[in-house]
N, C-alpha and C positions, 0 to 999 in steps of 0.2 A: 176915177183913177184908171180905170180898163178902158176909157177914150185914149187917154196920155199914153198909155203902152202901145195903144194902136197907133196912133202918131207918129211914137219914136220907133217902130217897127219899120212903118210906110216911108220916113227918112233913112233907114237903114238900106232897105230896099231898093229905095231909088240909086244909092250913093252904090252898092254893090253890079246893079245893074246897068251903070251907067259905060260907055265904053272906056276900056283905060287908051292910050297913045300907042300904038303899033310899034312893036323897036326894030321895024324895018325904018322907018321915020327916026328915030330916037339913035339909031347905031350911029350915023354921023356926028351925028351934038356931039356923041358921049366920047367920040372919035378924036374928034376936036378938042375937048377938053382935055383930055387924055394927053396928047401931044401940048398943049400949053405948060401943063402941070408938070410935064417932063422936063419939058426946056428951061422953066423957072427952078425945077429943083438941079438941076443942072450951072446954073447962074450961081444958089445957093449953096454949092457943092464948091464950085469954086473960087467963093469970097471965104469960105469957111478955111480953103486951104491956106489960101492969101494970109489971117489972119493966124493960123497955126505956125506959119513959118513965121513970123514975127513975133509970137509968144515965147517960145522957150527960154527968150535973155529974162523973162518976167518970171516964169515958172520957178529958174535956179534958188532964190533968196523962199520962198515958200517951202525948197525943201529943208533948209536950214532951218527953219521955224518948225519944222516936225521934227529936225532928228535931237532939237533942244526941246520938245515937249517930252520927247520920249526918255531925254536926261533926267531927267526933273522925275519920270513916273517912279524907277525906280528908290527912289530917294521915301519916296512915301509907303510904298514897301519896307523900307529897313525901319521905319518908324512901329510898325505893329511890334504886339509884344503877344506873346503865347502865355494861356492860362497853365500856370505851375499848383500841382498838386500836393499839399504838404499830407504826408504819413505820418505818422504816431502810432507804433504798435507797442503791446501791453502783454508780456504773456505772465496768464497766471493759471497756477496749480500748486494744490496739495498748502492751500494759505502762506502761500508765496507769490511775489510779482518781481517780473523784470522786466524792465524796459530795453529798446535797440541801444539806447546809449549806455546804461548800466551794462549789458552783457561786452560790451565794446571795451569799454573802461576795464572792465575782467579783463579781457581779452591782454589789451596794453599792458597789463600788469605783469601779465603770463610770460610775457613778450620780455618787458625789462626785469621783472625780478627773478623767475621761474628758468629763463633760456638765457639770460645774463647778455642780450641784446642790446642797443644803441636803440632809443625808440624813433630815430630820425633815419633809419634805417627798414623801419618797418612801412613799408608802401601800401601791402592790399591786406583785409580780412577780412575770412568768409568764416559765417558761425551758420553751427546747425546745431539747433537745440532738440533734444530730445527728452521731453520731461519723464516719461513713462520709467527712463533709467536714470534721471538727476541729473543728466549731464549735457554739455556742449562743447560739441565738438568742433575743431576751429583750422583754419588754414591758412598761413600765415605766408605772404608772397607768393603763392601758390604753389610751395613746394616741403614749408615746415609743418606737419601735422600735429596733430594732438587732440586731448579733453582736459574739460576741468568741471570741476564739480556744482553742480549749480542747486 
């Protein structure tokens, strides 16, 4: 095995030592090519033009095709629906329970029988329950106040 490393050393060696090409020799080639590589991309510069100016009758109809994909996207948007959260509250004290809809139905009552109201005339109500006193207190169109006993 320590032959073989000597081996691949001794081809190392040569290949390092060996002379590279002088780029005083090499500056012309690379000169030359240089100026070739020019002139073609030059050639290719302007077939490229050639060909741009004759695209754009083509280009028009592809933008049509984007501005009907982009009709289409919001459509799929109006298809989502949003997750709705159903409530149910319960209040209980003092071995009693009332529900949002039972204290509401009070409420209505208060509204038609209690204030001698049209109940197709009653729009908003806000309740605030306060159990500690029995009571709930309520806000009717946001301007009629009152309680009642609960």
């Amino acid at each position: 095995m320590a032959k073989a490393v000597k081996k691949a050393t001794k081809k190392v060696e040569t290949k390092v030592t060996t002379p590279v090409v002088e780029t005083k020799v090499a500056t012309p080639v690379v000169e030359a090519v240089k100026e070739t590589v020019k002139e073609e991309v030059k050639e290719v510069i302007a077939e490229v033009k050639e060909e741009v100016k004759k695209a754009p009758a083509k280009k028009a109809p592809a933008k049509k095709v984007a501005v009907k994909a982009e009709e289409k996207a919001p459509a799929k948007k109006a298809t989502t629906k949003k997750a709705t959260v159903k409530a149910n509250v319960t209040l209980q004290f003092a071995d009693k329970s009332y529900t949002e809809e039972s204290l509401t139905a009070i409420a209505k009552d208060v509204w038609t029988y209690d204030l001698n109201e049209k109940e197709a005339d009653l729009k908003t109500v806000e309740l605030y329950v306060k159990p500690e006193e029995g009571l709930c207190y309520y806000v009717f169109n946001g301007d009629v106040t009152g309680s009642f006993v609960i």
